[in-house]
C-alpha positions in Angstrom: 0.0 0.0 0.0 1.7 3.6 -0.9 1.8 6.3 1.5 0.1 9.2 1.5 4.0 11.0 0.6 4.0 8.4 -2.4 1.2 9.7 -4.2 2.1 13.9 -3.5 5.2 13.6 -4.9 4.8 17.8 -5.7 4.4 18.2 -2.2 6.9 15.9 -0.9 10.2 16.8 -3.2 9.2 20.6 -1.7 9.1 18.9 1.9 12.0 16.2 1.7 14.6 18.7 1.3 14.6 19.5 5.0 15.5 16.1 5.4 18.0 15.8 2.7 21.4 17.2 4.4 23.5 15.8 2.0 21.5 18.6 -0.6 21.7 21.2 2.7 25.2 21.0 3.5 26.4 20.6 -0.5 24.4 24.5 -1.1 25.7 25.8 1.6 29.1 24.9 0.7 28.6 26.4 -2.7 26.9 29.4 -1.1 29.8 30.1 0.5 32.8 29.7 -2.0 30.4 31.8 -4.1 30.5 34.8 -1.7 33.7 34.5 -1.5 34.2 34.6 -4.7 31.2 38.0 -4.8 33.8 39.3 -1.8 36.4 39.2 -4.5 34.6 41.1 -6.9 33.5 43.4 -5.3 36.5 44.2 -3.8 38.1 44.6 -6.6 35.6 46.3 -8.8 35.8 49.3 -6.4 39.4 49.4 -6.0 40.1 49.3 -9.6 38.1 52.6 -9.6 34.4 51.7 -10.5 32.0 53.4 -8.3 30.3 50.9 -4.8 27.2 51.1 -7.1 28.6 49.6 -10.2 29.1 46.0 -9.0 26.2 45.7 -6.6 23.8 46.6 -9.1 25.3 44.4 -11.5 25.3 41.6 -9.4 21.7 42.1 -8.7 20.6 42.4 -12.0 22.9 41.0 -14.5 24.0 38.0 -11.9 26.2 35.8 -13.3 29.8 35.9 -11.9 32.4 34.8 -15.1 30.2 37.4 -17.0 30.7 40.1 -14.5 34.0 39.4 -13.7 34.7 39.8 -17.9 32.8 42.8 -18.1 34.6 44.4 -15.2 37.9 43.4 -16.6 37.5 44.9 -19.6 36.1 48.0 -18.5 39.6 48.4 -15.7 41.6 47.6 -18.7 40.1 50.6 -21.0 37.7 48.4 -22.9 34.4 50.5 -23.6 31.2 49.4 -22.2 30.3 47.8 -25.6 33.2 45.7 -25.6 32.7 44.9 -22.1 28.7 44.0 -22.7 29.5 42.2 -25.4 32.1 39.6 -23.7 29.8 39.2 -20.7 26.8 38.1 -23.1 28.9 35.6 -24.8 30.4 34.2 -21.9 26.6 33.6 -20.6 25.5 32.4 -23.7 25.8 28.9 -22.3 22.4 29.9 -19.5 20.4 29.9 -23.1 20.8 26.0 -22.9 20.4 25.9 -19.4 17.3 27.4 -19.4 15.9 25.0 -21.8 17.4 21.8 -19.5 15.3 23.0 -16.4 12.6 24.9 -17.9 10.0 22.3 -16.8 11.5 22.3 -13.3 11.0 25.9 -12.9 7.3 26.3 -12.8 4.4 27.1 -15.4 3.6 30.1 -13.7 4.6 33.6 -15.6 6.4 34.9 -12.3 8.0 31.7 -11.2 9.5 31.8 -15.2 10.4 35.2 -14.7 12.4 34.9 -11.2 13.4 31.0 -12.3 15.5 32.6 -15.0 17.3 34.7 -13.9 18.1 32.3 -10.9 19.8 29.9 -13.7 23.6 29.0 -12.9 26.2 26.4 -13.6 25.0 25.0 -9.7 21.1 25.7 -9.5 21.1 23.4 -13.0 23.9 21.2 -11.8 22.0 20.6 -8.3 18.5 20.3 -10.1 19.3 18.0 -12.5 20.9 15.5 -9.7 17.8 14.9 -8.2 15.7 12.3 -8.7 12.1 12.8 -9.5 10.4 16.6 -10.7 9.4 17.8 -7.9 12.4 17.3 -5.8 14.5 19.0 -8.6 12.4 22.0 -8.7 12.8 22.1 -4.4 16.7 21.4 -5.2 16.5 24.6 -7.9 14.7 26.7 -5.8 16.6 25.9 -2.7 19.9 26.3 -4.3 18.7 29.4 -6.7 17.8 31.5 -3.2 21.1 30.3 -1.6 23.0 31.3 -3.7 21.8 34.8 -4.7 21.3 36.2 -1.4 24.4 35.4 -0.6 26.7 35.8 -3.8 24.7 39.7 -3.5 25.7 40.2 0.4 29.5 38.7 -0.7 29.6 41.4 -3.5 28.4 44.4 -1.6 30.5 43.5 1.5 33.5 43.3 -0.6 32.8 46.4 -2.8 32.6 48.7 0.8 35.8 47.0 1.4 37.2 47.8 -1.7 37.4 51.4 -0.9 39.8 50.9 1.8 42.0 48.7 -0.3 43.6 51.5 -2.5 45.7 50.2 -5.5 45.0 47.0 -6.7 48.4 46.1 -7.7 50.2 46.3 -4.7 47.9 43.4 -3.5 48.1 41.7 -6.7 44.2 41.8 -6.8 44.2 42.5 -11.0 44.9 38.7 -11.4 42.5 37.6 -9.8 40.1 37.7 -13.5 42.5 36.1 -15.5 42.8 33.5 -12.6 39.0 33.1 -11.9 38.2 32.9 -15.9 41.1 30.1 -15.9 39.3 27.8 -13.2 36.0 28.0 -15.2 37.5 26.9 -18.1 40.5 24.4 -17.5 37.8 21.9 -16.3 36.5 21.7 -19.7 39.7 21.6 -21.4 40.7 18.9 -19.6 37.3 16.6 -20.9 37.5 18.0 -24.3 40.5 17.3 -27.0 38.7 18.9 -29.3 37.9 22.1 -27.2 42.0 22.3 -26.3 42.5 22.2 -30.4 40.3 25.0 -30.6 41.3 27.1 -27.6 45.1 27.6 -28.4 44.6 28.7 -31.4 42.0 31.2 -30.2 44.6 32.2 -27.6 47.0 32.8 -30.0 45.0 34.7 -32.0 44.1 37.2 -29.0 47.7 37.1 -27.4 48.8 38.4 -31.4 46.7 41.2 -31.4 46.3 42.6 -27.8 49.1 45.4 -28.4 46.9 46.3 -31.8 43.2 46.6 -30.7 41.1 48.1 -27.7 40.7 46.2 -24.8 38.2 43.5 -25.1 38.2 43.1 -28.1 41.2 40.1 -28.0 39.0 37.6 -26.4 35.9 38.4 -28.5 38.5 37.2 -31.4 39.7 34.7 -29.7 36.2 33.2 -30.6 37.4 32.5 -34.8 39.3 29.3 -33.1 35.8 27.6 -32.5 36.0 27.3 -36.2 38.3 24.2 -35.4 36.2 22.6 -32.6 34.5 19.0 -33.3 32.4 17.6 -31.2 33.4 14.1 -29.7 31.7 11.3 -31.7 30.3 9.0 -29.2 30.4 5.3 -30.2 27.4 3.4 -30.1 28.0 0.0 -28.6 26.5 -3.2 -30.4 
């Protein structure tokens, strides 16, 4: 005979997650490297010279960290704010497919869509997608998407007031911290994907060639041409 939790699954995956530590203790890990990570930004956002405002009002409405921390770096570099939108926007290209992978989990609702989307993140769709059944991958999105905002916003407006006090970012050596963060996000997928490395150095080629000749920004939004080379892994069907 099936419980009475058996046939709610809606309202069980929203209650079980109380009961899941394994899920509570794996967001709030990822909660907190990601405002540390927000501390980072902000701090350095402001003491690069951008105004307090600049990076919290970012973070709270454009929201997605490699993006922002592109944007930014092109801007402190002398990049205009068109070159700096436009490497954000293809850096967060990739939520487009995202979207689509949890779109069912988010809700049916127009404000639920609304709020879902811009919630959407390498871990909200990560965590989601983990679960088990609907309903407790749309408590694992929502659980995770409110984590990790609230706090990635608190980490980004605690480090920008800190970032007044920190004065010149280069004696703390704070400037590579973009170059380092955009290299964690993507060695992981170089290391998968032989195909992706074939493309990537000669992308990186191409932008280290013609950084001295063009505006800031502009390199890595060139650096796109070695996509040209990328094939997909063929996956071999077995017999």
């Amino acid at each position: 005979m099936r419980s009475v939790q058996r046939t709610t699954p809606s309202s069980d995956g929203w209650r079980s997650w109380r009961h899941d530590p394994e899920l509570i203790r794996d967001v709030a890990l990822v909660s907190a490297a990601g405002g540390v990570v927000g501390v980072s930004f902000g701090a350095i956002a402001v003491a690069g010279g951008l105004p307090v405002w600049v990076p919290v009002v970012m973070s709270l409405v454009v929201y997605a960290g490699s993006a922002q921390f592109s944007a930014v770096g092109v801007l402190l570099a002398g990049g205009g704010p068109v070159a700096a939108a436009a490497t954000g926007l293809l850096l967060n290209t990739r939520t487009a497919a995202f979207s689509l992978a949890v779109a069912e989990t988010i809700g049916t609702g127009r404000t639920a869509r609304l709020v879902g989307a811009h919630l959407v993140t390498d871990e909200t769709v990560a965590f989601a997608l983990a679960q088990r059944d609907p309903a407790r991958r749309r408590a694992a999105f929502w659980l995770s998407g409110v984590a990790l905002f609230a706090v990635w916003n608190v980490g980004v407006l605690l480090g920008a007031l800190a970032g007044t006090a920190l004065g010149d970012t280069a004696v703390y050596g704070l400037d590579a911290a973009f170059p380092a963060v955009l290299a964690a996000l993507v060695l992981p997928a170089l290391r998968g994907d032989a195909g992706l490395r074939r493309a990537a150095l000669p992308g990186a080629a191409v932008a280290l060639a013609l950084t001295p000749a063009v505006p800031a920004g502009v390199p890595v939004l060139l650096a796109l041409t070695g996509l040209f080379l990328y094939r997909a892994p063929v996956r071999k069907e077995s017999a």
